[in-house]
MARBA-3410 file (N, C-alpha, C, O; in Angstrom, 1 decimal):
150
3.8,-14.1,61.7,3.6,-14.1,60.2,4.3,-12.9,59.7,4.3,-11.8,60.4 ~ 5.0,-12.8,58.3,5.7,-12.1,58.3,5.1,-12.5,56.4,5.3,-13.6,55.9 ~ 4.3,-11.3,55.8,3.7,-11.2,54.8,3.1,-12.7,54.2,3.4,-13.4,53.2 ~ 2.2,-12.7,55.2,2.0,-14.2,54.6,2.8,-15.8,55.2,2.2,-16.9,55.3 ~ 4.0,-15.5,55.7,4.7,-16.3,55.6,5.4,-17.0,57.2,6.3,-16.4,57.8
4.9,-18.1,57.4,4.8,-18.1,59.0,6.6,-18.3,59.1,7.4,-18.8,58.3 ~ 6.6,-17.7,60.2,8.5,-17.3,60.5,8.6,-18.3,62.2,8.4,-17.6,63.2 ~ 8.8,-19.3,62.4,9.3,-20.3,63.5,10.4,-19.1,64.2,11.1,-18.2,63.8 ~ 10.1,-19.7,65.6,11.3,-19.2,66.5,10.8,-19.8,68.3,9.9,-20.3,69.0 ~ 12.2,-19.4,68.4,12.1,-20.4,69.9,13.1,-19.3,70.9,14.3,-19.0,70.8
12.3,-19.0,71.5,12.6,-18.3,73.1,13.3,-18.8,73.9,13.5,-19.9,73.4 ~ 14.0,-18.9,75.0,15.3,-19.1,75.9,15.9,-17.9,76.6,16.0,-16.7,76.3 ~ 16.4,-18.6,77.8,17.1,-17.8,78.7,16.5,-16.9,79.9,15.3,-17.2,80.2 ~ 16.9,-16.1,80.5,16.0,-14.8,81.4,14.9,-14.6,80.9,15.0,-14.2,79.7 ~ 13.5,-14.6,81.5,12.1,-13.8,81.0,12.2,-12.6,80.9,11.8,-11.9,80.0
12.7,-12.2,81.9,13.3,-10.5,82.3,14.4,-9.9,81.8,14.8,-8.8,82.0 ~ 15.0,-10.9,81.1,16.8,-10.6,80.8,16.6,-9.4,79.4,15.5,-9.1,79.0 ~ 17.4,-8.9,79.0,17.2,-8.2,77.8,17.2,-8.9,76.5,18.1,-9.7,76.3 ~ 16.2,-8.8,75.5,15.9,-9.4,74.3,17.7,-9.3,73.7,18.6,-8.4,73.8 ~ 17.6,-10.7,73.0,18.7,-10.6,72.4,18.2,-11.7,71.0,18.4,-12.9,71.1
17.7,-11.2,70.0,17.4,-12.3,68.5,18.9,-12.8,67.8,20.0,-12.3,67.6 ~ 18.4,-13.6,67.6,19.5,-14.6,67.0,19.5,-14.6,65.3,18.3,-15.0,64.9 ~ 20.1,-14.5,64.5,20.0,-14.6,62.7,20.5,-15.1,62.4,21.6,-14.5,62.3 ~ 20.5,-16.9,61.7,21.6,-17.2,61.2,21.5,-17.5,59.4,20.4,-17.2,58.8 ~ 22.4,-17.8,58.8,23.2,-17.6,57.7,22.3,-18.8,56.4,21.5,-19.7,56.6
22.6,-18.4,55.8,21.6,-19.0,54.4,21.4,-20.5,54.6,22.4,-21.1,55.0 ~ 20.1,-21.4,54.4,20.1,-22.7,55.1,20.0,-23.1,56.5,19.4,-24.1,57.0 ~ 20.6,-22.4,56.9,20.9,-22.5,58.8,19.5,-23.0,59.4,18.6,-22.8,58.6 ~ 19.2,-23.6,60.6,18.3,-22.6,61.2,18.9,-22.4,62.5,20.1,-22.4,62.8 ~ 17.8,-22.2,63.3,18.1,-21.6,64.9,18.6,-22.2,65.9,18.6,-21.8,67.1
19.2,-23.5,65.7,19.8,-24.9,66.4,21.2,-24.3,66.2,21.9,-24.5,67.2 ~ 21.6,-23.8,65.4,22.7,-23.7,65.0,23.3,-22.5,66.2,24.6,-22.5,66.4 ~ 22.7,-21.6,66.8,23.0,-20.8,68.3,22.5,-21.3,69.2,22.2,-20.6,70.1 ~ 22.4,-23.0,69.1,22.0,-23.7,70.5,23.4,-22.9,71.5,23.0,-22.1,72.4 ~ 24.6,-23.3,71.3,25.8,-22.6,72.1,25.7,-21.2,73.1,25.7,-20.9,74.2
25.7,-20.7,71.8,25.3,-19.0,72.1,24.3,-18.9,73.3,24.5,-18.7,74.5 ~ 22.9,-19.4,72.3,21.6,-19.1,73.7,22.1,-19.9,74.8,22.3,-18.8,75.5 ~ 22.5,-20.8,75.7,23.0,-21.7,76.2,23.7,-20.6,77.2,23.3,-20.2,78.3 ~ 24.9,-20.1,76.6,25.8,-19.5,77.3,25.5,-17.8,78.1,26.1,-17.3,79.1 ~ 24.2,-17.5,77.0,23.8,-16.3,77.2,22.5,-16.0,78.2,22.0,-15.0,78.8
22.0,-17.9,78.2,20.8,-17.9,79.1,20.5,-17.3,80.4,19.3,-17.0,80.8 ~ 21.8,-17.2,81.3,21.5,-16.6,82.6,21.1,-15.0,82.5,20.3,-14.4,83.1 ~ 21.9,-14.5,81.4,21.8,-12.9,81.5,20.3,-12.1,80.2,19.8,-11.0,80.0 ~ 20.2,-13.4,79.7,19.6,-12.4,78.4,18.3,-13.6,77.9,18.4,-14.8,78.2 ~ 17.0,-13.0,77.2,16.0,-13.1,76.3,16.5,-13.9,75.4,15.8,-13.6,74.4
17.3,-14.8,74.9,17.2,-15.2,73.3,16.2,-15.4,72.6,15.3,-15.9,73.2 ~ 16.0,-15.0,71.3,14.7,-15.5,70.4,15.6,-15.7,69.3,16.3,-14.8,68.8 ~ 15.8,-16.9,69.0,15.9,-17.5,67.5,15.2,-17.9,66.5,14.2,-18.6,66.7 ~ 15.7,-17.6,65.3,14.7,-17.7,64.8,15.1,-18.5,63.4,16.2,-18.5,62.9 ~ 14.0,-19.2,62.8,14.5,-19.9,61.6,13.8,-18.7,60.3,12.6,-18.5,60.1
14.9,-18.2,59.5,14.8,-17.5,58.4,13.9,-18.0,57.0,14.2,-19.1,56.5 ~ 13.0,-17.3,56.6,12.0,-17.9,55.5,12.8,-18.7,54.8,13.9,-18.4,54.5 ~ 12.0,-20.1,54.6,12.4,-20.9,53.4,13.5,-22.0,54.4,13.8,-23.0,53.8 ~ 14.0,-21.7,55.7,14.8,-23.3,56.7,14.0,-23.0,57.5,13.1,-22.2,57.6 ~ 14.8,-24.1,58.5,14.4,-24.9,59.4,12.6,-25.2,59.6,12.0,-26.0,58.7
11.9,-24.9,60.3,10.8,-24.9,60.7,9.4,-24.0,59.9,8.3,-24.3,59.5 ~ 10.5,-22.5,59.8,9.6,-21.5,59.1,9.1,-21.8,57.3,9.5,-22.8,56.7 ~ 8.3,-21.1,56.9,7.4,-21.4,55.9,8.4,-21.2,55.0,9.4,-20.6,55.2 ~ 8.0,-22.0,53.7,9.3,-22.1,52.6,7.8,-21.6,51.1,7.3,-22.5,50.3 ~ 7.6,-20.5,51.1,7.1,-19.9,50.2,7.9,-20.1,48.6,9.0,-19.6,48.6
7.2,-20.6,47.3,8.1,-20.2,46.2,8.2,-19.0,45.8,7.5,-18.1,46.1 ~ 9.5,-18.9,44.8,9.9,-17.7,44.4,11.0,-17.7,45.2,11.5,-18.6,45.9 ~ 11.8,-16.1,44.9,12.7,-15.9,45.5,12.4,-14.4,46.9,11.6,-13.4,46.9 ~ 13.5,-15.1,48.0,13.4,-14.3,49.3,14.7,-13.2,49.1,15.8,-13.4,48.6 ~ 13.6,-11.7,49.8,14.8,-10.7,49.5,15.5,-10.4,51.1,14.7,-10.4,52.1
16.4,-10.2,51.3,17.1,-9.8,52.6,16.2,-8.6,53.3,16.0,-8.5,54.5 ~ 15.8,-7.8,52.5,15.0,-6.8,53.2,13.4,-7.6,53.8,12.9,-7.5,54.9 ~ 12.8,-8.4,52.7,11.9,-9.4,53.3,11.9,-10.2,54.8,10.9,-10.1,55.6 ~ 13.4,-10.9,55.0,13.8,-11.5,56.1,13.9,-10.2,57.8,13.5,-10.1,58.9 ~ 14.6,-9.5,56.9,14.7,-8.1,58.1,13.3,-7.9,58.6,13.0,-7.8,59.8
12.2,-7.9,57.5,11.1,-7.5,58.2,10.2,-8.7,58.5,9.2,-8.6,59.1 ~ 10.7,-9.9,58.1,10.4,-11.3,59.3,10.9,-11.2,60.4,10.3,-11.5,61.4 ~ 12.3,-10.5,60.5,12.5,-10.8,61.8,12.1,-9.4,62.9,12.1,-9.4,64.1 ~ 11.8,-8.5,62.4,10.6,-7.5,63.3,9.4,-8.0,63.6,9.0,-7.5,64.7 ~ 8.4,-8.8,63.1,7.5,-9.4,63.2,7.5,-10.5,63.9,6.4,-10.9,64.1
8.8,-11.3,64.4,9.5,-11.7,65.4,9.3,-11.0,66.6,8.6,-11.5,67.5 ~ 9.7,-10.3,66.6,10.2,-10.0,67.7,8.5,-9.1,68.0,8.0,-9.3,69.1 ~ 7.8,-8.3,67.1,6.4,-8.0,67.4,5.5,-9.0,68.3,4.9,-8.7,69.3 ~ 5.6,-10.3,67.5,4.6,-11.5,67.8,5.7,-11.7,69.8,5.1,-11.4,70.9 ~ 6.7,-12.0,69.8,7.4,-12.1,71.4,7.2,-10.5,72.2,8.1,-10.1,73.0
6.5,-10.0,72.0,5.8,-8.9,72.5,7.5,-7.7,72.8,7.4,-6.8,73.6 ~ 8.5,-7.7,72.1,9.4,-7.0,72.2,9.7,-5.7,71.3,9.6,-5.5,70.1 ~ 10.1,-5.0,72.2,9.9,-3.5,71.2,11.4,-3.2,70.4,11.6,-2.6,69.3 ~ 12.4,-3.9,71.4,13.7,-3.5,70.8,14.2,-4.9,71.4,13.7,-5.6,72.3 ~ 15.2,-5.1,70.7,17.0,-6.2,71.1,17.7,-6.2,70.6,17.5,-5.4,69.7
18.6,-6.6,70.6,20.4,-6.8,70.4,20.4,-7.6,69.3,19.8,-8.6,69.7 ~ 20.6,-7.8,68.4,20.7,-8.5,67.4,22.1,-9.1,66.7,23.0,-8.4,66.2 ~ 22.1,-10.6,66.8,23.2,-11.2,66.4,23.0,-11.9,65.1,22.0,-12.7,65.0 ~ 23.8,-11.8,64.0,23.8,-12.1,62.7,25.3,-12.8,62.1,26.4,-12.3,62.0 ~ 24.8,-14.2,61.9,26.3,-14.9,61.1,25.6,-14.5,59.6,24.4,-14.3,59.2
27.0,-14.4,58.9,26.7,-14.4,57.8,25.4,-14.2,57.1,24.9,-13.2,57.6 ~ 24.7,-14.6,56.2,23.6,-13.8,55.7,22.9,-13.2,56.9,22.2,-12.2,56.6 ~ 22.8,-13.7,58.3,22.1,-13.2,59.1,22.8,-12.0,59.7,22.5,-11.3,60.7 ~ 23.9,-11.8,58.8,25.0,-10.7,59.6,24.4,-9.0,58.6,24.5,-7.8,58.9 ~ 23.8,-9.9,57.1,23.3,-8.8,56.5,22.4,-8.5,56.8,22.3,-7.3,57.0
20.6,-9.5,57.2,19.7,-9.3,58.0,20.1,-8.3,58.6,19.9,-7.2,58.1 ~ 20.7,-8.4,59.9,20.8,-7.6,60.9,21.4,-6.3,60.5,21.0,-5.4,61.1 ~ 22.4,-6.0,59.6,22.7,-4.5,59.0,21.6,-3.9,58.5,21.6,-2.7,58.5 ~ 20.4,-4.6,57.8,19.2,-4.1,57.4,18.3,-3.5,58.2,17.7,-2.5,58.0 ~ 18.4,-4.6,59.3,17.1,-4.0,60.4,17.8,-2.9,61.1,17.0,-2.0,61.7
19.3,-2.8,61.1,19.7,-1.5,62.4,19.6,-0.5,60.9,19.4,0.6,61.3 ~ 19.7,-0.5,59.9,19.2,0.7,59.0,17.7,1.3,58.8,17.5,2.5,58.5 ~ 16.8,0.1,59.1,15.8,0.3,58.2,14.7,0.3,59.4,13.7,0.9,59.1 ~ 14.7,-0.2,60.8,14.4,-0.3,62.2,15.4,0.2,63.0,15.9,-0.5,63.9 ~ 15.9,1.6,62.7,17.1,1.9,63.9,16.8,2.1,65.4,17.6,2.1,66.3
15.0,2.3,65.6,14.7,2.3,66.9,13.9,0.8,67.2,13.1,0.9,68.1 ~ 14.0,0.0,66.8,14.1,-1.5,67.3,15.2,-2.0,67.6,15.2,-3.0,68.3 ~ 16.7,-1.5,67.2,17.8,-2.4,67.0,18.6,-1.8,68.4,18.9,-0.6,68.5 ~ 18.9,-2.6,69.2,19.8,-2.0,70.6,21.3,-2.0,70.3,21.9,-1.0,70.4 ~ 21.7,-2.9,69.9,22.9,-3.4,69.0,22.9,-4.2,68.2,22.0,-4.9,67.9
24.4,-4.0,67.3,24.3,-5.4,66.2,25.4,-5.9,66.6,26.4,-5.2,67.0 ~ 25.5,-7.2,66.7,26.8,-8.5,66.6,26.8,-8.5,65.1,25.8,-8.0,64.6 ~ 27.8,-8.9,64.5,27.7,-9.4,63.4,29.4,-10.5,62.8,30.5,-10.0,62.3 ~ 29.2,-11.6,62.9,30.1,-12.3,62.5,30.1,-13.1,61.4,29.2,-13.8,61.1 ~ 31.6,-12.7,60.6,31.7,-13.8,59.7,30.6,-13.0,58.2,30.3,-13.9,57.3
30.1,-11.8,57.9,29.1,-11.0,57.0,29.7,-10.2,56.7,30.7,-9.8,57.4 ~ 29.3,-9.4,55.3,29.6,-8.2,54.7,28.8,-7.4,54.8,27.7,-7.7,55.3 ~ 29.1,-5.9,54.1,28.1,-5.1,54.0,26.9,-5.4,53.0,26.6,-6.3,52.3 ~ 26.6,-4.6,53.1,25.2,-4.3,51.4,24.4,-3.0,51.5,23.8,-2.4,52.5 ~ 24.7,-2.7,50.0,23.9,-1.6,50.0,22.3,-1.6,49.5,21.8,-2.2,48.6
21.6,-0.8,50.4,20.2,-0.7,50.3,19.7,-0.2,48.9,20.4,0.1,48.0 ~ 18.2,-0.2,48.8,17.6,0.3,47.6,18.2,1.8,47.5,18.5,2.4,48.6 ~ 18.4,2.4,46.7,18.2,3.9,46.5,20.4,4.3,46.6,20.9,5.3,46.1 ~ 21.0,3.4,47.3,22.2,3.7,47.2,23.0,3.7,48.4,24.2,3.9,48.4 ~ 22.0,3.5,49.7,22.5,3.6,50.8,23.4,2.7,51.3,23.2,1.5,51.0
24.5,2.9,52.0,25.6,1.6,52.5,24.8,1.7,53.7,24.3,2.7,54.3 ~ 24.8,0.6,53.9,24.4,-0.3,55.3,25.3,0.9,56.4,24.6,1.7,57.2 ~ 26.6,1.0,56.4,27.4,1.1,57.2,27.7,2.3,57.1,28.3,2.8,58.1 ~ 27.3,3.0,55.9,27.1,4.9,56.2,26.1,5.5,57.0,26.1,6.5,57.9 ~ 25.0,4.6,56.6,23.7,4.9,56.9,23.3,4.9,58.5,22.5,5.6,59.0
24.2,3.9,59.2,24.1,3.5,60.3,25.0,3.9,61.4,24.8,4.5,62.5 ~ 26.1,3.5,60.9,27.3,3.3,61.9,28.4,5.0,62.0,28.8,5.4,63.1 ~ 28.6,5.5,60.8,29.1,6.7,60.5,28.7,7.9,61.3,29.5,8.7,61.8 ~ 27.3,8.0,61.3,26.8,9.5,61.7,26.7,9.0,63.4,26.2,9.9,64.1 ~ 27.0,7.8,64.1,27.5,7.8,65.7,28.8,8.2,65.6,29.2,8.4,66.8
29.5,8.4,65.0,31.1,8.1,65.1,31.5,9.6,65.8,32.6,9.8,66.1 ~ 30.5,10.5,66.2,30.7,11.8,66.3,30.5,12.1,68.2,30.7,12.9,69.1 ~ 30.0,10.7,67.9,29.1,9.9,69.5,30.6,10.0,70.7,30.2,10.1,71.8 ~ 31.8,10.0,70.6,32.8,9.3,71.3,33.0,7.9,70.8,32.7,7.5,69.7 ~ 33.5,7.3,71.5,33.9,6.0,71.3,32.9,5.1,71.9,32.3,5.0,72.9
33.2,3.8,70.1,32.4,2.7,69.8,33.0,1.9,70.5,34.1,2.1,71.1 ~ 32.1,0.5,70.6,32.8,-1.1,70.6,32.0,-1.6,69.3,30.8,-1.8,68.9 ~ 34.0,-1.5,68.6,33.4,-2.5,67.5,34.2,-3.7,67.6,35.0,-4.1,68.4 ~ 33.4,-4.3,66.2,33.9,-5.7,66.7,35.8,-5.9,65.7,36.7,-6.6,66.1 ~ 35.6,-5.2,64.5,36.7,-5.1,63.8,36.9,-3.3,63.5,36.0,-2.4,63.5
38.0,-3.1,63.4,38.6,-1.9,63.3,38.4,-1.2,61.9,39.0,-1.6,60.9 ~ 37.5,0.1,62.0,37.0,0.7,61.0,38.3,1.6,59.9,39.0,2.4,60.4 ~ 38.4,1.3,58.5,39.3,2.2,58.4,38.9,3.7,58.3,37.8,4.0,57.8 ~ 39.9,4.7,59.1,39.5,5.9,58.9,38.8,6.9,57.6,39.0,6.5,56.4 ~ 38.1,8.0,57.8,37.9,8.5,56.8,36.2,8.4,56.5,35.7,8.8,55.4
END
C-alpha cells in the first residue's frame, strides 16, 4: 500500500539474485518487461510493478503526482522485504526512477533509464544535478548516453 493505494507487483527470477524493480511508462503495466525479467531471471530479483491507476494496482480519482509513484514504488520494494535495487525505468518510469535515486538515494543501487527525460523536483532541483553531478568527482561512470561537459 502506498498512501492508501494498493500498488500490484510480481516477483521473478533468482530469490538470492540482486533486487532489480522494474517501472514502466504511463498506462503500461508490468507485462510489458515480461522480456527483460525473462532474460534477467538467472542473475537477478525482478519486482515489477504496475504504477497507480494501470494494470492490476488501485486506480484512485484525482490526479497521480510522479513523486506519489516514486514513493509507491519504495513501498514496493518495503512490502518484498528489500532495502535497496537497481532500478529500471521506460519513459515515465524513467522519471519515477530519477525521483527515487534523488529523493531515496540510499535505496537506489542504480538507475537504467530508457527512452525518459529529466524533471525537476519541488524547490528547483534537477533530477540530474542533484544526483548524478556530485559522483562525477567519483572517476569514471557507466552511462548510458554521453553527458555534455560542464
Amino acid at each position: 500500500m502506498a498512501a492508501g493505494t494498493r500498488i500490484h507487483y510480481r516477483i521473478t527470477g533468482r530469490p538470492n539474485g540482486a533486487p532489480t524493480l522494474f517501472i514502466q511508462g504511463l498506462g503500461a503495466d508490468k507485462n510489458g518487461w515480461n522480456l527483460q525479467r525473462l532474460a534477467t531471471a538467472p542473475w537477478y530479483r525482478g519486482i515489477a510493478l504496475d504504477n497507480r491507476g494501470a494494470g492490476r494496482s488501485g486506480k484512485p480519482h484525482g490526479r497521480y503526482s510522479l513523486e506519489q509513484m516514486a514513493d509507491g514504488a519504495i513501498a514496493v520494494l518495503d512490502d518484498a522485504s528489500e532495502e535497496t535495487a537497481h532500478v529500471v525505468g521506460a519513459s515515465m518510469g524513467g522519471a519515477i526512477s530519477q525521483i527515487m535515486a534523488v529523493k531515496y538515494p540510499e535505496r537506489t543501487r542504480s538507475a537504467t533509464l530508457a527512452c525518459t527525460a529529466g524533471r525537476t523536483l519541488r524547490g528547483g532541483r534537477s533530477c540530474w544535478r542533484a544526483s548524478a553531478m556530485p559522483r562525477s568527482n567519483a572517476g569514471s561512470a557507466r552511462w548510458g548516453a554521453t553527458l555534455p561537459a560542464g
